[in-house]
N, C-alpha and C positions, 0 to 999 in steps of 0.2 A: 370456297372463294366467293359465293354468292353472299355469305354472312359478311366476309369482310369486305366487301363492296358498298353492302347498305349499309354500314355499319360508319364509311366512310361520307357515302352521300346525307347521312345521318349525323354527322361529327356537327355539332354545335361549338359556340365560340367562349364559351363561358369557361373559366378558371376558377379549378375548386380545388382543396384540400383536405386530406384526413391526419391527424396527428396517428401516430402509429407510437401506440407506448405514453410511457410520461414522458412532459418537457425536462430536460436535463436543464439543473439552474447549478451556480457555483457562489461563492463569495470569498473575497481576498479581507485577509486577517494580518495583522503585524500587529507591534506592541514591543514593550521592554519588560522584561522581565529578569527577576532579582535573581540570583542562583548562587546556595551556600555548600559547602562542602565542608565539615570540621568548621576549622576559624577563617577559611577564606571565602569569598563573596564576589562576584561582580554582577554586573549588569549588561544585560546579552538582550540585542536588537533582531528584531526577523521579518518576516516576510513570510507566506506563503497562502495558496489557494488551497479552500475546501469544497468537495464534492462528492457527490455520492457515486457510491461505486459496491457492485452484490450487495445493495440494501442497505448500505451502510456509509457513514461520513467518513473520508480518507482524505489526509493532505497530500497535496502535490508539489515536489519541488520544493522542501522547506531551505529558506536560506536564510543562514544565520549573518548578519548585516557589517554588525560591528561590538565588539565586547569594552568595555569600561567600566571607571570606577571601582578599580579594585580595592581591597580590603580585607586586612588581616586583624580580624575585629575590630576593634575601632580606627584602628592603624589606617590610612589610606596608601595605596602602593601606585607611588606615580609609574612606575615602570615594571610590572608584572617578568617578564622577560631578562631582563635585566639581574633582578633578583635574583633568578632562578641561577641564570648565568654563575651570578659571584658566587652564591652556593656550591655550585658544581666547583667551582677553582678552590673552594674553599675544604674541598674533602667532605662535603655537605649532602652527596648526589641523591640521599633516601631521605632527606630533607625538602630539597627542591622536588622530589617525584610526588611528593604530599602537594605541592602547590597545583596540582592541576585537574581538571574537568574534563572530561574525555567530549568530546562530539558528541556520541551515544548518552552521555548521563546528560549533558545541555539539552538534546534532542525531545528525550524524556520528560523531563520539568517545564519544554516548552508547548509539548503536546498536553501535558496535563492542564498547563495555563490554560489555554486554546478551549478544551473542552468546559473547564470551571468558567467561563466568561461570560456572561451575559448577551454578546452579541451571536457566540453560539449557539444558547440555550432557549435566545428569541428566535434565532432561525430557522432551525433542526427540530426544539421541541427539548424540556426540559428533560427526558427519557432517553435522548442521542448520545449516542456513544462512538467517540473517534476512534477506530479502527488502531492506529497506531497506538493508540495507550494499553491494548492488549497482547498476552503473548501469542508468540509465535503456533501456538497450539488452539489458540482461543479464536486465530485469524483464520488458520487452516480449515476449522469448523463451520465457520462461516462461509468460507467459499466453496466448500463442499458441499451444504445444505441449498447453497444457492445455485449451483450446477442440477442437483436432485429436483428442485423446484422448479428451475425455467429449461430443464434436458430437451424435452417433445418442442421447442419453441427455437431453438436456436442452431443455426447452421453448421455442419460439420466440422468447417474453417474456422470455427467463433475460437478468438485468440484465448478466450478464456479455458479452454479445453490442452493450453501447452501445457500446462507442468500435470495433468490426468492423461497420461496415455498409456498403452500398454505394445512390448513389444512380441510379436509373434513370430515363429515359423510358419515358411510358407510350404504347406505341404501340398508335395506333388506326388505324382504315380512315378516311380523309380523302373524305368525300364532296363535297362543296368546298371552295372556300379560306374559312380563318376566319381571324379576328384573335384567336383567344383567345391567350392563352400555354399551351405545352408544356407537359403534365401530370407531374409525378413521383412515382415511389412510394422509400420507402427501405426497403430487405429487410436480412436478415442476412448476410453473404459465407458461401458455401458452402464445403463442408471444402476442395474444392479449390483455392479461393482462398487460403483460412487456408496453406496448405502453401505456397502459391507466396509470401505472406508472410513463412513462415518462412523459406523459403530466401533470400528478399533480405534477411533482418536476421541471417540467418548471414552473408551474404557480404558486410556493409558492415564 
């Protein structure tokens, strides 16, 4: 009690700060980009922020704006939709299924833009690598190395610990037979589980 007493008669009026960690910075990216499939083409609008996230540049929220300009090699297709339509009436339906781009394949072409661009590669550092341009097994490794890395630093609760958990029995001393159901609790995986993780998604 005596420490926090002087401690208050003590208290000066001066405001100070410590950065704790690096500044978190982002930057918002859009553009039009061209996108071909076989003979058809358009041109796809976007939007979206980049930020660093486990060491790494990841976009946020990519929104794809508005698609035009279509074209069937040099063909221009004023109405995309349309098209497809009179095909389908036409008995044409694996004709018209040729005419399209999935979300996932636009998504793709536009992450790879992103990354080839210049205002990227002035930001990040010519050696950055957006996250999304890789698989699903390339991303896992990454988030795991970087759990292994900052384990001793970060809080139980850290939301990055949801999809590494493990579930357990809760073992108790059985003083007789019960009908309850087995208790579980679910913990976080210990660092050295995370490594034995890592090494089985290095070695698949």
């Amino acid at each position: 009690m005596k420490n926090i007493l002087e401690s208050l008669v003590n208290n000066g009026t001066e405001v100070t700060s410590i950065v704790k960690g690096e500044l978190h910075s982002s930057i918002d990216v859009g553009g039009v980009v061209t996108i071909t499939k076989g003979n058809l083409s358009m041109e796809v609008s976007f939007y979206t922020r980049l930020l660093k996230d486990y060491g790494e540049v990841v976009t946020e929220d990519l929104e794809i704006q508005e698609e035009s300009n279509f074209k069937l090699g040099d063909l221009k297709i004023d109405n995309l939709l349309k098209l497809k339509v009179t095909l389908v009436n036409s008995g044409l339906s694996s004709v018209a299924k040729n005419l399209e781009i999935s979300d996932e394949e636009k998504n793709t072409e536009i992450y790879k833009a992103i990354q080839n661009s210049s205002k990227f590669k002035n930001f990040y550092g010519k050696k950055a690598v957006l996250i999304d341009t890789l698989s699903d097994k390339e991303i896992e490794i990454i988030k795991v190395n970087w759990l292994i890395n900052n384990y001793d630093t970060l809080p139980p609760n850290h939301y990055k610990f949801r999809n590494y958990t493990i579930k357990e029995e809760v073992k108790e001393e059985v003083v007789e037979p019960s009908t309850e159901p087995n208790k579980f609790i679910t913990r976080n995986m210990n660092k050295e589980e995370l490594q034995d993780k890592l090494k089985t998604l290095k070695s698949l």
